[in-house]
C-alpha positions as CSV (number, residue, x, y, z in Angstrom):
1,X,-72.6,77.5,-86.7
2,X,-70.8,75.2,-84.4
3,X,-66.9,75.0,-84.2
4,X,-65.4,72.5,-82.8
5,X,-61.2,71.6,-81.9
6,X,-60.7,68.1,-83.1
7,X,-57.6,65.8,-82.1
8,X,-57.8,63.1,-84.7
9,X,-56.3,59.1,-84.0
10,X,-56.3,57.2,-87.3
11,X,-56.0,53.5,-87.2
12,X,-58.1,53.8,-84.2
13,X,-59.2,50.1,-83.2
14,X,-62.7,51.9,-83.0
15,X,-64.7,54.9,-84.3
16,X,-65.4,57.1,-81.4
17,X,-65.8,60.8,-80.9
18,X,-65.6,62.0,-76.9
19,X,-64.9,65.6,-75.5
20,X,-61.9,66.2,-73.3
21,X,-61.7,68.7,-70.4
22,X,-59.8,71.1,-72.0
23,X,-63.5,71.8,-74.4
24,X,-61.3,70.0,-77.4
25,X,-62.8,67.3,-79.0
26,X,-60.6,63.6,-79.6
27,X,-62.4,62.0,-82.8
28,X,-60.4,57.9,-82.9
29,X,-61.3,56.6,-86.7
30,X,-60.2,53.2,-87.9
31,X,-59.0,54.9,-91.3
32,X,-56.0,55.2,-92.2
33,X,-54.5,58.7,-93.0
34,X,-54.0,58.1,-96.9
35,X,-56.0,59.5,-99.2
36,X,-58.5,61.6,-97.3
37,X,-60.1,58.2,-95.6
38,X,-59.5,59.6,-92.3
39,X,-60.9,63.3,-93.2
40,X,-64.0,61.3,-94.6
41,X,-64.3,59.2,-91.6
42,X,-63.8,62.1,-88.8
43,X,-66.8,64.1,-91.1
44,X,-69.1,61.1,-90.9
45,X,-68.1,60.6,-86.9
46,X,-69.0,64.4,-86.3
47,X,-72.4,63.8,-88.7
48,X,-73.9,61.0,-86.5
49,X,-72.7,62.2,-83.3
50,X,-74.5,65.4,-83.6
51,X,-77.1,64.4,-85.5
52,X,-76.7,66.4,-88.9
53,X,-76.4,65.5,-92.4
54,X,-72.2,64.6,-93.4
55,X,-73.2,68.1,-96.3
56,X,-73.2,70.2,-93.3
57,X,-69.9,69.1,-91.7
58,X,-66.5,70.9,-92.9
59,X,-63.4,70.7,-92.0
60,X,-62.3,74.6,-92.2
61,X,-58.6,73.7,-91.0
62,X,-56.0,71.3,-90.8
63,X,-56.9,68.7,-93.2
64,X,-53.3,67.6,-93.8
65,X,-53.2,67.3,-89.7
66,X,-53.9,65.8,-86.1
67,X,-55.2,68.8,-85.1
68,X,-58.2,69.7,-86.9
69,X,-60.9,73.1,-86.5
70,X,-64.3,71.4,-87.8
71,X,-67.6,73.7,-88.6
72,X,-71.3,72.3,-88.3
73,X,-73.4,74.1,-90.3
74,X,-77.1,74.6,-88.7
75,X,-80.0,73.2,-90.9
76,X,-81.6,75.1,-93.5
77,X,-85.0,77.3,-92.0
């Protein structure tokens, strides 16, 4: 299982996911914060960029937040 620290930006002019020096992660999406958009968006963002399906990406803390702790599951055997 992967964890990963996630800074979220909604309203982002672009979606874009790049890691900072500090081993966090800074996910920008264009979504707005209402509704969950933004959660959706920052799980499809961490899908694509590492390659997985958007079933094993789960946001374990800070939905409701900036700051975000995200799990990858690893693919089934």
């Amino acid at each position: 299982m992967i964890s990963l620290r996630l800074k979220v930006k909604p309203n982002a002019r672009v979606d874009a996911l790049a890691q900072l020096d500090d081993g966090s992660w800074l996910a920008q999406v264009r979504a707005a914060p209402l509704d969950g958009k933004a959660n959706a968006a920052v799980i499809e963002l961490v899908a694509r960029q590492f390659g997985v399906a958007k079933s094993r990406v789960t946001i374990r803390s800070g939905a409701g937040a900036r700051q975000k702790r995200v799990e990858i599951a690893p693919p089934p055997p």
